[in-house]
N, C-alpha and C positions, 0 to 999 in steps of 0.2 A: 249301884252303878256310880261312877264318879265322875266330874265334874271338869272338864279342860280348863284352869285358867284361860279368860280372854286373852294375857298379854304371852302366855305361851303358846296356843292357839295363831297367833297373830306374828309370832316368831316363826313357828313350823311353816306358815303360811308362805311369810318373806323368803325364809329358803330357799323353799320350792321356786316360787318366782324367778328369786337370783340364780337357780343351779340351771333354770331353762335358758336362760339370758348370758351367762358365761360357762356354763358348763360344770361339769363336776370339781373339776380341778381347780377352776377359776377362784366358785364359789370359794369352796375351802381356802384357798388363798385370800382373798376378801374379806369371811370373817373371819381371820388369822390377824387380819391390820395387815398383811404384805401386801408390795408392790406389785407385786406377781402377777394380778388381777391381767393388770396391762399388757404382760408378756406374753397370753393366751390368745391376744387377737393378732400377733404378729409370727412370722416363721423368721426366725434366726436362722440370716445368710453368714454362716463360718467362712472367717480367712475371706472377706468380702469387702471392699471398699466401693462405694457410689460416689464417684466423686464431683462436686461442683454442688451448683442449685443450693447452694448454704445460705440459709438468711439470717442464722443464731447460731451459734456457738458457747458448749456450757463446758467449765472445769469442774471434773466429776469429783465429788470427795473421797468416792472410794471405786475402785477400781470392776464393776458390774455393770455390762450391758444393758441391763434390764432397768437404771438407771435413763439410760437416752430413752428405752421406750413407753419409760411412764412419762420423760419429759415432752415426747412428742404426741400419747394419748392427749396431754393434758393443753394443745393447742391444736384449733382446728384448721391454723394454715400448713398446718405440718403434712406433709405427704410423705415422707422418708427419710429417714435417720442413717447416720454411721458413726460408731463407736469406734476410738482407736486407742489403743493400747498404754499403758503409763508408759513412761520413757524413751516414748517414739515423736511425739511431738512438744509433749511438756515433762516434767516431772510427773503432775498427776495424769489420767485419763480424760481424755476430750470425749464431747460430744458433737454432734453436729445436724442440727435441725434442717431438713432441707424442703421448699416450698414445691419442688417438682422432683417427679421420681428420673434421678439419672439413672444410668446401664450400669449395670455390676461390672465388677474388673476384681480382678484376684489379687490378693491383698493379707499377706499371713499375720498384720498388725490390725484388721481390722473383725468389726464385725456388722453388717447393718441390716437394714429391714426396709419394706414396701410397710404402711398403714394400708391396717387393713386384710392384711394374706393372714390366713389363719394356719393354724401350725395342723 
């Protein structure tokens, strides 16, 4: 019979843990190193703007939603996000942090999210 490494043993273990915690997709994306992790706890409103309730505003480097919503996992005043399109407001793609959740409004340069709605 053979022997589990402890520090593989303790790898399998972590898995498990993080696949119950973000889910299968998650995980994987997580330990990939992607940002993705973040985009499994939000539902992506297409063609969506929320507009107002802004308290930060980021210039995206590359043109990914998924971008605003690890910027907004990663602060806890953040309630809701809207990404807008390169060359609708700047050259590059905005972000837009917002401290309360506005109304959606139809929006074919946007994209945002509620923290928190899971897909």
């Amino acid at each position: 019979m053979h022997r589990i490494p402890s520090n593989l043993f303790a790898a399998v273990l972590a898995a498990f843990i993080l696949a119950g915690y973000f889910g299968a997709e998650g995980w994987a994306a997580s330990a990939a190193g992607s940002s993705a992790t973040s985009t499994q706890k939000y539902t992506m409103e297409q063609d969506t703007n929320r507009y107002g309730e802004d308290y930060k505003d980021l210039d995206l480097t590359s043109p990914d939603p998924n971008l605003c919503a690890v910027a907004c996992m990663s602060e806890a005043k953040c309630k809701a996000w809207t990404y807008v399109k390169p060359g609708v407001q700047a050259d590059n793609a905005r972000c837009w942090l917002k401290n309360r959740v506005p109304p959606p409004s139809p929006d074919e340069n946007c994209v945002s999210s509620v923290k928190g709605t899971r897909k």
